[in-house]
N, C-alpha and C positions, 0 to 999 in steps of 0.2 A: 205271635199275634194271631189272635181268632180267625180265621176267614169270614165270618161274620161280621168282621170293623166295620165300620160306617165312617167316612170322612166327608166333611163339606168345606169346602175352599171358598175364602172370601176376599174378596179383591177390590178396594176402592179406586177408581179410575180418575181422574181429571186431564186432559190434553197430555195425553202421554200417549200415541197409537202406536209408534213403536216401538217404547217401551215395554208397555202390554202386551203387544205381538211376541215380544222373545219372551216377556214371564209364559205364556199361554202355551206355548211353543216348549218352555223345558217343563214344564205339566206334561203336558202329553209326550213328549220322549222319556219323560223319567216319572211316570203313574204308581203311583200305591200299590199295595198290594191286597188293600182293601177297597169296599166301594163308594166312588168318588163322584161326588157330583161339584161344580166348581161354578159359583155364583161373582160376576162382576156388577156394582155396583156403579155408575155412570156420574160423576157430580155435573150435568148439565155442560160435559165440554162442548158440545157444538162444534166440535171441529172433525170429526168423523171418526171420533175414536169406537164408540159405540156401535157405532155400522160395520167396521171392520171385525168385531169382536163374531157380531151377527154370522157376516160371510163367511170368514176364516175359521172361523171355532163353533161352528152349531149345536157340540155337544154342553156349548158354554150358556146357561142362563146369563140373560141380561135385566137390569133393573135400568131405567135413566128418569134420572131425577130431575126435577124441572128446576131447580137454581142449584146452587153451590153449598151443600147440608154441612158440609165439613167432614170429617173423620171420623170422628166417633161416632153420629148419626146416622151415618150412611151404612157403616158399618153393621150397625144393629137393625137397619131394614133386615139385612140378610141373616142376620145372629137369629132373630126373633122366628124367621121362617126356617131356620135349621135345626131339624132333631138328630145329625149324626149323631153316634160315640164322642168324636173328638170334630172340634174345630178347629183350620190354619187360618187367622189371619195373613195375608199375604199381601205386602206392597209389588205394586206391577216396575219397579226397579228393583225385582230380584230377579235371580233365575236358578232352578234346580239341578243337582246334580245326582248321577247315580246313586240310589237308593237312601237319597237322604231322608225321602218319608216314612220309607217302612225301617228305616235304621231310630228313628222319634216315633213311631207309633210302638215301634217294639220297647223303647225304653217308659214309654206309659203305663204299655204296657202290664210291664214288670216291677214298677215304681207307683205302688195305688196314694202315694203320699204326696205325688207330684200334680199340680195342675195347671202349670206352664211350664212348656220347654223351648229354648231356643237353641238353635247350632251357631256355631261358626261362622261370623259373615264374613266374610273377604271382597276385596275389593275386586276390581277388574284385573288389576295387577298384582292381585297376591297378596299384598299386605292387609294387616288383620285391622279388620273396622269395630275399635275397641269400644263403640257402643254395644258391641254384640251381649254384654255381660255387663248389671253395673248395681253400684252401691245407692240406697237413694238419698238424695242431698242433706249434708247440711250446711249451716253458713260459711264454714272452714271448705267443704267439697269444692260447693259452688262455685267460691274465691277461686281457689285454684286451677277448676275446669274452665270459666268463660276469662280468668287473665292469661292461661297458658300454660302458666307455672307445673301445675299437676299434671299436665299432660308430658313434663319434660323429668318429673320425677317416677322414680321405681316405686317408691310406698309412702306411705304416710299419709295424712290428714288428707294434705292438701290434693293429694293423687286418688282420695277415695273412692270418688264418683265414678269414676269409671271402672272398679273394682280388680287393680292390678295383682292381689294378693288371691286370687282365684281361679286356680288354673280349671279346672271341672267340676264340677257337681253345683249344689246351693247355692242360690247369688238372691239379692233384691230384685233383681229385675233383670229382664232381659228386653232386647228391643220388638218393637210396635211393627216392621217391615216382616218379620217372621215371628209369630207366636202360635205354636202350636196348643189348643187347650184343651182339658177334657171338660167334655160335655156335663159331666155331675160336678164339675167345681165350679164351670160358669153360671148352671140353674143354684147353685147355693150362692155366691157371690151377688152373681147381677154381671150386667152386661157394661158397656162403656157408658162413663157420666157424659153426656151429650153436653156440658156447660162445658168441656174443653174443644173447642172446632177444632184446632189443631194444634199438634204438640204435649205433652205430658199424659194426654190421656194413656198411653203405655202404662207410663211409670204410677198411675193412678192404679188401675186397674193391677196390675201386680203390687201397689201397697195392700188394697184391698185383699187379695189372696191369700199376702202373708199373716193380714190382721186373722183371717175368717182360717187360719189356720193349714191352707197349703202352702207346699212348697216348690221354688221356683226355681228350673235347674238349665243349668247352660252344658250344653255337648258340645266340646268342642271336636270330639269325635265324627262328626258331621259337617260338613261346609255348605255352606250355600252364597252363591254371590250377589253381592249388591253395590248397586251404582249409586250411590252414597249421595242424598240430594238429586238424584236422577228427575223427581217429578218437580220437587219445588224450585228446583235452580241454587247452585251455588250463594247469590244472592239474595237475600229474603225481599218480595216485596213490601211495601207499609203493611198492608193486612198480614201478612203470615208475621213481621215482625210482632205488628201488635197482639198477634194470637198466641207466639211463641213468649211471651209475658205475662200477658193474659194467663196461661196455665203456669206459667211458674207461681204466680200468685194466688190463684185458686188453689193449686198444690199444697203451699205451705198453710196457707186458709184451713182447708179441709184439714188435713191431717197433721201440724205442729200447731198451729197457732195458740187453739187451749192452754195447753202445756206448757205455755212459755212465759218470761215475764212479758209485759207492756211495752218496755223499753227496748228489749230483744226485738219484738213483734214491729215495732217501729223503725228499728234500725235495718229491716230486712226490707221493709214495703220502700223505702227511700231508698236503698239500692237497689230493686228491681225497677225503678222509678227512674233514677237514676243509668239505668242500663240501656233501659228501653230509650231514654234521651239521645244519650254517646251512639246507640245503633242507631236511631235516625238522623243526628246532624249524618256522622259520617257517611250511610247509605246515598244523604241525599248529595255530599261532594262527591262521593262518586260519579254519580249518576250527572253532575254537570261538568265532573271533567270527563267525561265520557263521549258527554256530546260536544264538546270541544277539542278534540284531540281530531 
């Protein structure tokens, strides 16, 4: 890697100040070996998470946003004002490990074909967070990821999404909490589609990649840790429910839809329709045996 590199770190925040305290915290114990400037984006938590970035982290630019832009917007405040080499998207429920940056700057490096990389996430407890690497959907994937099934299978259709048959190198996508990027694939691409607030824009932005002709590679060579749901809660509430359908649907809009019969296209919108239903009855017994227990 040049000593020349230029990296810029971008970190969307919402009511997470301890969370961000420890992402901020393995930054600065475990620095580039390029130079780093490290931008947090604030979505209006109001709860002092902002302040604390201020005190604690001074070398840290802050942005705070007056309501709640969502993820992708927020994000591109900071994309837009970034001219490193390369950009880490970073969720503040991660944390860094010994030279996991300059171990993905070096494979950029040396890979001009690449314009996202993701490592290894693992969880707090070591086991591997198999979104770290994945296939992008299709009607058979999807089945099998949100019924279970695929998740409980080694290969096949129904196990694709989450890309089991890949131990390193080239994947569809990697995840949205760690995306490392080079700087000349995202000014050829484009930045994140702001129509997703939250959820799929990942897997968006790396369709886009692979269309416009880079390629997107997973190191597993590399770990980094993520508290899996750290910011938005185990739980979705109704808004991030509706948001995280919302982009399933815009997803296959945007890039299947064309392509398909009527009947196909029909058959998909009624089961995301359908999905989005089953997660709200159920969310909301939850939430009234909850308050009854």
């Amino acid at each position: 890697m040049n000593a020349a590199t230029s990296l810029d770190v971008v970190i969307v925040s919402w009511r997470c100040e301890d969370l961000l305290r420890r992402c901020l915290a393995s930054l600065r114990a475990h620095p580039a070996g390029a130079t780093t400037r490290v931008h947090v984006v604030d979505n209006a938590s109001g709860d002092g998470t902002a302040e604390m970035v201020a005190a604690e982290f001074p070398e840290v630019e802050v942005t705070v946003n007056a309501e709640n832009l969502g993820f992708s917007a927020a994000n591109n405040i900071a994309l837009r004002r970034s001219h490193a080499d390369y950009v880490l998207v970073l969720n503040p429920d991660t944390r860094l490990t010994e030279r996991a940056l300059d171990g993905l700057l070096g494979l950029l490096a040396a890979k001009p074909q690449v314009g996202i990389c993701g490592p290894r996430l693992e969880r707090p407890d070591g086991s591997f967070d198999h979104a770290s690497r994945r296939s992008f959907p299709t009607p058979l994937s999807a089945l099998g990821h949100f019924s279970g099934i695929g998740r409980r299978l080694a290969s096949g259709p129904l196990a694709a999404y989450r890309a089991p048959d890949v131990q390193h190198g080239s994947v569809d996508a990697v995840n949205g909490a760690f995306m490392l990027i080079r700087r000349a694939a995202l000014e050829d691409v484009g930045l994140f589609d702001e129509g997703y607030w939250m959820y799929m824009e990942d897997l968006d932005l790396c369709y886009r990649f692979k269309q416009a002709g880079w390629e997107i590679w997973f190191e597993p060579g590399v770990t980094v840790i993520h508290e899996k749901a750290g910011t938005s809660g185990t739980e979705r509430s109704p808004r991030l429910n509706r948001a995280f359908h919302a982009g399933m649907l815009r997803f296959y809009r945007a890039h299947y839809a064309a392509d398909r019969p009527m009947i196909v296209n029909g058959a998909v919108y009624v089961g995301i329709g359908a999905k989005l239903a089953v997660t709200t009855v159920r969310a909301r017994i939850g939430r009234l045996m909850a308050r009854h227990r």
